[in-house]
C-alpha positions as CSV (number, residue, x, y, z in Angstrom):
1,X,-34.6,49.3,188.5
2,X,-34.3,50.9,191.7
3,X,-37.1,51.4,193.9
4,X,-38.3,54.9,194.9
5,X,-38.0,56.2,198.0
6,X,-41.3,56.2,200.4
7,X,-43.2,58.7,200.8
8,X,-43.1,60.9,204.2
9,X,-45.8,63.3,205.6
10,X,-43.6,66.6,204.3
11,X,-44.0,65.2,201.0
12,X,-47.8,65.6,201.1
13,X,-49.2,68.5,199.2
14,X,-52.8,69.3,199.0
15,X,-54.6,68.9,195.8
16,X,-54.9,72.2,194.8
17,X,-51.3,72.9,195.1
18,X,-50.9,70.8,191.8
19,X,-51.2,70.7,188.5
20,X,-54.3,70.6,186.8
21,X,-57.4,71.4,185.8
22,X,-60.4,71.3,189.1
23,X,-63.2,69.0,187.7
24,X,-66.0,67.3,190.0
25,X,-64.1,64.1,190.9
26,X,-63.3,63.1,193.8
27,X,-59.8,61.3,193.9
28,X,-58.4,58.8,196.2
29,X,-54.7,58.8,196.0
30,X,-52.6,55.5,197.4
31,X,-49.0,56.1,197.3
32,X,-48.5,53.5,199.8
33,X,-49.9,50.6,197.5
34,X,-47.1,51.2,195.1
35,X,-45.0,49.2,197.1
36,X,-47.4,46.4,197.1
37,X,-47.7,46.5,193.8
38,X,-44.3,47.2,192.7
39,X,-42.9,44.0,195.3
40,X,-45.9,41.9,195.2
41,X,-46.9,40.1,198.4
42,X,-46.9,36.5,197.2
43,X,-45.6,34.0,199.6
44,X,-43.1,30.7,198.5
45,X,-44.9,27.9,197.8
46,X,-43.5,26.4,200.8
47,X,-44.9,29.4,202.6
48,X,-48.6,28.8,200.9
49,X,-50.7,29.6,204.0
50,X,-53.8,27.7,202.3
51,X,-51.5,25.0,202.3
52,X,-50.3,25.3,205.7
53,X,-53.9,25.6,207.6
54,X,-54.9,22.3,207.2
55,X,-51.8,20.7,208.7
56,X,-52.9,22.7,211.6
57,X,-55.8,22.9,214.1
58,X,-59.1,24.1,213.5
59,X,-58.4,26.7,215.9
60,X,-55.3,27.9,214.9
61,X,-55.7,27.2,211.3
62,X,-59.3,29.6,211.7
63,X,-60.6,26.6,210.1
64,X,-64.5,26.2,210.2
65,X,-65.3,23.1,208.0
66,X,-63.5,20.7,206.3
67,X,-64.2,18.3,203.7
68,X,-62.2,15.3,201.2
69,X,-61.4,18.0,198.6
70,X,-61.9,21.3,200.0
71,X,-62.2,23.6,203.3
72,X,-63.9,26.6,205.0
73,X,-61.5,28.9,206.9
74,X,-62.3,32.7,207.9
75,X,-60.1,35.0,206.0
76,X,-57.2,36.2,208.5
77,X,-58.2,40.1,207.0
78,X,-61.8,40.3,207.1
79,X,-64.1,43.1,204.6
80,X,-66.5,42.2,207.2
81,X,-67.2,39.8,210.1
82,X,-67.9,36.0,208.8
83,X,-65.6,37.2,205.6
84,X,-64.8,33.2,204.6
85,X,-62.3,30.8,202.0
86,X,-63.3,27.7,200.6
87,X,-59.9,26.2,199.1
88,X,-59.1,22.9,197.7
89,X,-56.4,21.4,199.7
90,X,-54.3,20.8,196.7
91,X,-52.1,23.6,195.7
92,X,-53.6,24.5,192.4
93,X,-54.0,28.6,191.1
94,X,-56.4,28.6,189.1
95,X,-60.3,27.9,188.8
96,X,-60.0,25.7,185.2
97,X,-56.9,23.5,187.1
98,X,-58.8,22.3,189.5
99,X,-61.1,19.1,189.0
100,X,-64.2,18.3,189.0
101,X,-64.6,17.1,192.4
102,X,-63.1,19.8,193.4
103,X,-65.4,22.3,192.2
104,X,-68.5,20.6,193.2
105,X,-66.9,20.7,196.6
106,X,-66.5,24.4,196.7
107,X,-69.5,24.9,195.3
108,X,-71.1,22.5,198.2
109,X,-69.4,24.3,200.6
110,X,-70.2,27.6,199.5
111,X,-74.0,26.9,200.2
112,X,-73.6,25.4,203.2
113,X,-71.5,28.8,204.7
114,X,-74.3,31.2,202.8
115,X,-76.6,28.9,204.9
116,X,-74.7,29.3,208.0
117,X,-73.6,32.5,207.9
118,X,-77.6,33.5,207.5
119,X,-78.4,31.5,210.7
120,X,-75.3,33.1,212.6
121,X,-75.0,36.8,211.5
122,X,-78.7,37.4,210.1
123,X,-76.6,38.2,206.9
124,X,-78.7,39.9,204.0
125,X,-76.4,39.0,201.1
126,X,-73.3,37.8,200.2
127,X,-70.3,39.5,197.9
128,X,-68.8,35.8,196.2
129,X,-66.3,35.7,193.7
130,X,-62.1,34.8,193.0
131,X,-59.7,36.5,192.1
132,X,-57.8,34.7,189.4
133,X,-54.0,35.8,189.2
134,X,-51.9,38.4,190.7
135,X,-52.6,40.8,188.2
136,X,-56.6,40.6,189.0
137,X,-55.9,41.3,192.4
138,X,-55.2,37.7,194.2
139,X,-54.0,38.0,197.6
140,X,-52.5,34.6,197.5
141,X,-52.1,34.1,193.7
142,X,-50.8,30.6,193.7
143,X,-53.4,29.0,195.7
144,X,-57.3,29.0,194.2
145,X,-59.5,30.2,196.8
146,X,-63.4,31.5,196.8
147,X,-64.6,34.5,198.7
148,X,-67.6,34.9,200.9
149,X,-68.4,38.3,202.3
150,X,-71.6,37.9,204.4
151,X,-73.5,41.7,204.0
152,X,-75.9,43.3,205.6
153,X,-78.2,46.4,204.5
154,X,-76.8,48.7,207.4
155,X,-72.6,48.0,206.4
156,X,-71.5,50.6,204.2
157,X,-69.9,52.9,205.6
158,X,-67.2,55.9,204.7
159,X,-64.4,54.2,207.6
160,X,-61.9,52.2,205.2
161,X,-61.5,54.9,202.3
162,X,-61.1,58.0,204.8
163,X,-60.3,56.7,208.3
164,X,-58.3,53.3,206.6
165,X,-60.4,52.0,209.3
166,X,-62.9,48.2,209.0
167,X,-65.2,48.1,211.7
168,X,-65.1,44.0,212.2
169,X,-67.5,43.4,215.3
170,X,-66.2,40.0,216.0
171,X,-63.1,38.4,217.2
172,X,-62.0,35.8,214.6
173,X,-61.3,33.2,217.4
174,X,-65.4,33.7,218.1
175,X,-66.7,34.0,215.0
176,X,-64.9,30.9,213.8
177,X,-66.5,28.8,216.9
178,X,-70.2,29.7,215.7
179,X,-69.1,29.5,212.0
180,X,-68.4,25.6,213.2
181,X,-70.7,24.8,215.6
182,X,-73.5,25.9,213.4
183,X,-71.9,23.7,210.6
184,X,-73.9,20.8,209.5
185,X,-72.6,17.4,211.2
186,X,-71.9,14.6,208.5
């Protein structure tokens, strides 16, 4: 199969240059996420970055708490500020693999950064959830791993879907220092 060619600016055309009946929808169009799709962006297992972090330091790793069968670390591409993992160290894809201890960890875990991120960030809510396989969306497909998107009422806003702009108002390197120092000391 060969791949298409990308898509330039001159290849643009506004909408009512096309075919087609006008309705009252709005539509987004993303050419450019065919070739994510179409390529995938899954790394080797030997390239696993969840299973790479922990062999590093906190620091460098973004790690914010670690425990015997899972960690915290701040995801490297934020939705918003204080956007965190919880992994299990072992390299394991998806949520009915993992074992029991495991997922009690995680689920530990996952309180303790709702906790934290409240006392941090004055969060509001939280978006939590996985993504189970590349085909429902999975970053890193091969490597379970738990979302937590700390919210706030005053974060919508129209910047990613018409200015592909996220307004993060933290450096990771800071927010992962009072992630950690506000983490609970066993």
């Amino acid at each position: 199969m060969q791949m298409p060619m990308p898509m330039t600016d001159a290849d643009l055309r506004a909408a009512s240059d096309l075919p087609g009946v006008p309705d009252e929808f709005q539509r987004l169009w993303t050419p450019h996420r065919l070739a994510y799709i179409q390529n995938g962006q899954q790394p080797h297992h030997d390239d696993c970055p969840f299973c790479l972090a922990p062999g590093k330091s906190d620091e460098d790793g973004l790690i914010v708490a670690r425990g015997k069968y899972a960690y915290v670390l701040l995801n490297l591409y934020p939705y918003n500020s204080g956007h965190l993992l919880v992994c299990p160290y072992r390299h394991v894809a998806l949520y009915d693999e993992a074992t029991a201890q495991e997922i009690a960890e995680i689920g530990s875990l996952t309180q303790t950064a709702m906790r934290v991120l409240k006392e941090v960030s004055n969060s509001h809510g939280f978006n939590i959830g996985m993504n189970q396989g590349q085909l429902a969306g999975a970053g890193i497909a091969d490597h379970l791993h738990q979302h937590i998107v700390p919210r706030w009422a005053t974060d919508s806003n129209f910047f990613p879907i018409i200015a592909k702009t996220k307004a993060i108002t933290a450096l990771l390197g800071d927010v992962r220092v009072s992630i950690a120092n506000a983490w609970p000391k066993n």
